[in-house]
N, C-alpha and C positions, 0 to 999 in steps of 0.2 A: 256821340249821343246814342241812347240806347232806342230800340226800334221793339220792344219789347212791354211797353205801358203797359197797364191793366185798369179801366179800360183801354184798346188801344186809340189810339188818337181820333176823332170821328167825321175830322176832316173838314170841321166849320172852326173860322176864330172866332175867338171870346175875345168881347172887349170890352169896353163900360159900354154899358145897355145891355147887354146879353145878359140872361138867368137861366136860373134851374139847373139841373144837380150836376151837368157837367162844372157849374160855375163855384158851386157848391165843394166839390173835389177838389177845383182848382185850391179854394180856399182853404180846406183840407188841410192840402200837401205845402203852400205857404205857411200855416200856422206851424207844420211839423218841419218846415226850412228853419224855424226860430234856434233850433236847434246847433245849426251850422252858422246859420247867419243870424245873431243874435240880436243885429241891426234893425230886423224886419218888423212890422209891426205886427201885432196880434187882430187877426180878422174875428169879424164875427161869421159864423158861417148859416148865411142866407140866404146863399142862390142867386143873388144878385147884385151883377157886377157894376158898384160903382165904382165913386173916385176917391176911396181907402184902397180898393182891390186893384185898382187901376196903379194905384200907386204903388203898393206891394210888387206888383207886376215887376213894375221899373226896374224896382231896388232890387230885387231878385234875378231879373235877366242884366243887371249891369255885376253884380257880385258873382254871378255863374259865367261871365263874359261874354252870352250874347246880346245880338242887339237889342235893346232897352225901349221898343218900342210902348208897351205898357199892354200888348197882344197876345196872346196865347193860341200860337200856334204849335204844329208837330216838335221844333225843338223845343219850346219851354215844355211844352206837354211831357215830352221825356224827362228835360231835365226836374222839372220838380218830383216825377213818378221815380226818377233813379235817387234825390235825394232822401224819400219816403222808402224804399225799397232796404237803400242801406244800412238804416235802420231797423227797421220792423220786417226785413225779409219781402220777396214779391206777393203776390196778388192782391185782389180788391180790397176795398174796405168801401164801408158805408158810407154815402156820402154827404150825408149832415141833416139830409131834405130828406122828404118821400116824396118817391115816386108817383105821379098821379096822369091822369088823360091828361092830355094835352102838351106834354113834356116832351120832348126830343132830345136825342144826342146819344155818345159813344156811352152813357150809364143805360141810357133805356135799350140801347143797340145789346149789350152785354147779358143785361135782366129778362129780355128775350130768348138770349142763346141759351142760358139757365134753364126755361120755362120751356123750349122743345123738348125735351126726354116727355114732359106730362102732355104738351100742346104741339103734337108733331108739325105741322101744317101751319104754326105760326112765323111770320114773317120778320125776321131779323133786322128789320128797318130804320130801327130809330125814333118811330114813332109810337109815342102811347096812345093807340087808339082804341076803339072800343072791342078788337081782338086779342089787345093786349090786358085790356083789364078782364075779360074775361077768363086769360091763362091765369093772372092771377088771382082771380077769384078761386079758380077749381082747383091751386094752389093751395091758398088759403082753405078752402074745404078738407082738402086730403091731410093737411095739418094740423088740423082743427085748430086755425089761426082766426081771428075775425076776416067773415071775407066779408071786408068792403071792399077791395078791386085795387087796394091804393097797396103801395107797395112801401112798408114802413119800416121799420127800427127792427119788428120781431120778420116780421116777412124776410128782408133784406138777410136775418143772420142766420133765420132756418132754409134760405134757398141757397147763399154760398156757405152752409153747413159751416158758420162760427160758432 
């Protein structure tokens, strides 16, 4: 397995019940499994994980060979990030959702580490709190992006320069 994700892994599992934009990735890189595993079913990408995602999960860690629990932990995190990767080359991609307060996980841990060169003193945490939306308001400002603080489609592609 690769030890290499983008984002990298952020250390909570996903499982049905869990949302927001890590869940949202997850679904991502399932829909972009369709590819290899043509078996899988086509997510819709919502940020939250039910029991289609849950299920996808399955079929995906039983067709990747490992255990099939319907979890997304570090190795499925890899392995869907490696079958995305081999296609479309490594790093990020947006991850279906915007980014808003209140959201946690290894996308808002990443959208942070972005946003220090302009928000030196922001904390790489995982959480969107109201330091984070403030980075990316004054973001949004210097790009003359709308700042509303939420971290969206144009945000997301002018901060990992897509």
């Amino acid at each position: 397995m690769a030890s290499y994700a983008q984002p990298a892994y952020g250390g909570t599992l996903l499982r049905q019940g869990s949302d927001g934009p890590d869940v949202a990735l997850v679904q991502q890189w399932l829909n972009e499994a369709q590819k290899r595993y043509p078996e899988l079913p086509k997510l819709t990408v919502d940020g939250r994980f039910g029991p289609d995602t849950a299920k996808a999960v399955r079929m995906f860690q039983k067709l990747a060979g490992l255990s099939a629990d319907g979890i997304v932990g570090p190795d499925t995190w890899d392995a869907l990030y490696d079958g995305y990767a081999a296609v479309h080359g490594g790093g990020e991609i947006w991850p279906g959702i915007s980014l808003r307060a209140g959201d946690t996980g290894a996308t808002v841990r990443s959208a942070q580490q972005k946003l220090r060169f302009l928000v030196p003193w922001l904390a790489a945490d995982g959480r969107y709190g109201p330091d984070t939306k403030e980075a990316v308001t004054a973001y949004q400002v210097t790009k003359d992006l709308k700042p509303d603080g939420i971290l969206g489609y144009n945000t997301w592609y002018s901060l990992y320069g897509a």
